[in-house]
N, C-alpha and C positions, 0 to 999 in steps of 0.2 A: 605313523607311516608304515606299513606294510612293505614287505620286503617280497617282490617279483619278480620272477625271473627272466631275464631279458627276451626281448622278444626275437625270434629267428625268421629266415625266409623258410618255406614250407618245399621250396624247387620245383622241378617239373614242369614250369611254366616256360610255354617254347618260346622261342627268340627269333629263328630263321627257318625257316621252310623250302623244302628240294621239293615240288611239287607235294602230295600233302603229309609229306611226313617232316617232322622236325627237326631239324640238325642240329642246335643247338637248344641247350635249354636252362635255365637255373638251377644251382644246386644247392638243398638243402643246407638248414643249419648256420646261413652266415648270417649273424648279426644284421638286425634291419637298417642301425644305421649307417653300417658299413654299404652298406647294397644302396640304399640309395645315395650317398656320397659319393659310390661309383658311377650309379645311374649319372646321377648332376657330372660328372668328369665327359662320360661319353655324351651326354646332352652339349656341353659347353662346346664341345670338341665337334661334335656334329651342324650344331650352329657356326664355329668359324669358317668349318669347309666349304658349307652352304653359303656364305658370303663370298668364298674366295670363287665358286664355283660359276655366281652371277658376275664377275668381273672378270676369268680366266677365257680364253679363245677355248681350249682344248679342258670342258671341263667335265667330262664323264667320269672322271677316277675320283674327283671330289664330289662328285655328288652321290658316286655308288660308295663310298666311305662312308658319305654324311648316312647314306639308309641304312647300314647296317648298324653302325654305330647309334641309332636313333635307335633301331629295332631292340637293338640289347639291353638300352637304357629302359625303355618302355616295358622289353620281359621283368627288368628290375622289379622296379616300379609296379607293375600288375600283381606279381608275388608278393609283395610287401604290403598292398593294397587288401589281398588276400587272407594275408597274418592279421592285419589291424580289424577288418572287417570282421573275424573269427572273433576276434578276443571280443569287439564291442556287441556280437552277439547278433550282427545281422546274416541273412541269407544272401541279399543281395537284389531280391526280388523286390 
């Protein structure tokens, strides 16, 4: 068994956009599976909203929660997509 060095996210990869610049983005360096365990939190958290959101009269605030919170999990997830795809040696093409 070979000894690896744990795999990181790579950052940079935007999350939310103000017309086309990014506002937020991922930041290097945290452990992958830290990052998507986060990802899976704001996924899980963006799916309850979205249920509460089709059953709420006034449900604009849960639904603009569920998108951002979806958006961040997905920047996750993209960068981490990113690391593993690197390491397996593909381009992506």
């Amino acid at each position: 068994m070979t000894d690896s060095p744990e795999l990181r996210t790579i950052g940079f990869t935007p999350a939310i956009y103000l017309g086309n610049q990014a506002m937020f983005h991922v930041i290097g360096g945290v452990p992958i599976g830290d990052a998507l365990s986060m990802a899976s939190d704001f996924l899980c958290l963006a799916k309850s909203l979205t249920e509460d959101a089709a059953y709420a009269k006034d449900n604009g605030r849960h639904a603009w929660a569920a998108h951002y919170l979806a958006a961040m999990g997905k920047a996750l997830v993209d960068d981490s997509l990113k690391v593993l795809m690197r390491e397996r040696g593909d381009s992506g093409d």
